[in-house]
N, C-alpha and C positions, 0 to 999 in steps of 0.2 A: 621677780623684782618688786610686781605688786603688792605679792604677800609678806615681803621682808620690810618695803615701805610703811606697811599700815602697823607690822608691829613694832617699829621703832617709832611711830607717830604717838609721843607720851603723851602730848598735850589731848591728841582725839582721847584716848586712854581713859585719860581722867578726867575729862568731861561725859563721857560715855557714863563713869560709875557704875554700879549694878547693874544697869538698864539692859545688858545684854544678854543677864543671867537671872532677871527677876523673875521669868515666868517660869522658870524652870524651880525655881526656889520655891516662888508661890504652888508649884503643884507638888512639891516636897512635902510644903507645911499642909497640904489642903490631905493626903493620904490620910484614908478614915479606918485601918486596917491593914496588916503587915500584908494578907493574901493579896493585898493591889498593890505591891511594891512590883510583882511580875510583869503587870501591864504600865506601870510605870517607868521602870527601867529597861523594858523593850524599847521604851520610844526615846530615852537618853542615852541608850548602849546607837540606838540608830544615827545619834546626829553628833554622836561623839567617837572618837577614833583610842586606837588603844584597848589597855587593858585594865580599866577604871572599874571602881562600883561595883563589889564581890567578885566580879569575874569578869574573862573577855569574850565574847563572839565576835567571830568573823566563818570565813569560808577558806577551806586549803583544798587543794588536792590531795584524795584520798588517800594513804601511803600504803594502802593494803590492794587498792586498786587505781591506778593510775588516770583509767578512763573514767574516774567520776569523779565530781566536784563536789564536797559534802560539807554541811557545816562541821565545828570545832568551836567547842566549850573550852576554854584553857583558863590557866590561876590567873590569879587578878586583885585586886582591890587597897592595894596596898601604895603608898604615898609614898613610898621610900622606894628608891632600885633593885630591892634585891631583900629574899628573907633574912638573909645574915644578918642586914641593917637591923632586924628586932631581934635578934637570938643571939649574938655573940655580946660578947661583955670584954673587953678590953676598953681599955680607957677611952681611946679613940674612937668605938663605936658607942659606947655609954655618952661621952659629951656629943655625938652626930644627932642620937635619939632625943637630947633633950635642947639642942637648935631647932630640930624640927617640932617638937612640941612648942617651942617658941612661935615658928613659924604658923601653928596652928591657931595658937589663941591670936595674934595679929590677926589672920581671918577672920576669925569668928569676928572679930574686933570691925573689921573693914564694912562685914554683915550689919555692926550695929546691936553684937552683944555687949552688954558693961562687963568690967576685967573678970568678974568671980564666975561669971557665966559663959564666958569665952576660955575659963581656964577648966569648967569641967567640963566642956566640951571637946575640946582637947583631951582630955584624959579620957571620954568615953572614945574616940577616933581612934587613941595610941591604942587602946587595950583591944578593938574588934580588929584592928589592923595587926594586934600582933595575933592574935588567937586564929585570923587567916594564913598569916607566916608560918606560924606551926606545922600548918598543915601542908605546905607548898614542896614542893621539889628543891633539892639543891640544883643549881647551875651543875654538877658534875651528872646526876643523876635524867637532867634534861636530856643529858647529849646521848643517852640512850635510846634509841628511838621504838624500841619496846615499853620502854616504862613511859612514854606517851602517846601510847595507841589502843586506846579502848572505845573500836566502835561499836553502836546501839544504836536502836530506837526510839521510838518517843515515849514507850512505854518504859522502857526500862533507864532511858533520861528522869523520869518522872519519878519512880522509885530511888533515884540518888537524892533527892531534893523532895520529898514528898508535898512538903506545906508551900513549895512554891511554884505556880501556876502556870508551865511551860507552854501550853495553848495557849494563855494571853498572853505571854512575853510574846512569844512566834511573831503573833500574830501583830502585836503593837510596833516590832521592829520591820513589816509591813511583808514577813517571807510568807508565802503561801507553802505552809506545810501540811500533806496530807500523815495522816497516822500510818497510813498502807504503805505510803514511800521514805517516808525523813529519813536520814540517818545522819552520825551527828559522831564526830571523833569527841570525848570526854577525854582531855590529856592528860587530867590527874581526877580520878576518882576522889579522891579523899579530902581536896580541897572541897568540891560541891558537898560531901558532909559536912565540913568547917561549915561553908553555907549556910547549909540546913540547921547548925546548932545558934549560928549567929541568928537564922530569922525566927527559930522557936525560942531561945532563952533570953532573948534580948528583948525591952521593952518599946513598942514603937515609939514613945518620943526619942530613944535615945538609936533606932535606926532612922530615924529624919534627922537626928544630928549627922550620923555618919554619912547620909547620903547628902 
């Protein structure tokens, strides 16, 4: 009842304004190199729920072994429900894609960019967000429970994503992972490449737009 009070509280809402998400912003804009986006987004994958911000962490139970509790890398980073929302092209998804573009530059806008700069900021979001869709699972291919089951190590985590820094994610999102024990279900391989190409061909101002 708490939690449903404070968020229909619009007046706190919008007196609050940015304040709630400045520091988080400020440490966005203050990234002085794409290799610290790892220990960056260790500590806002930590205090954020979901599956936001290139991809999801959390912890499942193993499905290859019952008695152990392991983490799980799963797709993520996409603003829309579902990859279809960027891949399909019928009417109805073409007009969903371009509300939501709406929707994006409005933000940008909320931040305090002026229109021409909130609208390519929007377009650099739509474009890393679909370039992550590409690579995602369909919903039918999910329900396979082989095609998301690739346990590893931290070595061989580290080889999917090379240029991004899994010992300071770990460790920024405060898990004590040793390299001798971690293991870690990777639910879709091929996203964490999407990953890897979005944090090597993409320029860092324009992954501090995305994140």
């Amino acid at each position: 009842g708490d939690h449903f009070a404070a968020c229909m509280n619009v007046a706190a809402i919008d007196e609050a304004g940015l304040d709630p998400i400045r520091a988080d912003v400020r440490a966005i804009d203050q990234v002085a190199d794409s290799r610290a986006i790892a220990a960056l987004l260790g500590g806002l994958h930590a205090k954020l729920s979901g599956r936001g911000m290139l991809f999801g962490f959390s912890s499942e139970q193993d499905p290859g072994d019952a008695t152990q509790r392991i983490a799980v890398v799963s797709a993520g980073g996409l603003g829309l429900p579902d990859r279809d929302y960027y891949l399909k092209s019928d009417a109805a998804t073409v007009a969903l894609r371009e509300e939501y573009t709406a929707h994006l530059v409005r933000i940008f806008g909320l931040l305090g960019e002026p229109a021409d700069w909130a609208s390519e900021s929007a377009t650099i979001v739509m474009q890393i967000e679909s370039e992550l869709a590409k690579a995602t699972l369909s919903q039918v291919d999910r329900r396979d429970p082989r095609k998301v089951y690739h346990r590893m190590n931290l070595a061989a985590l580290q080889k999917l994503a090379p240029s991004f820094l899994w010992s300071d994610y770990l460790a920024a999102t405060g898990l004590q992972a040793s390299p001798a024990t971690f293991a870690v279900n990777v639910q879709e391989p091929e996203h964490l490449k999407a990953v890897e190409k979005v944090l090597t061909q993409r320029s860092l101002a324009e992954l501090r737009t995305y994140l």
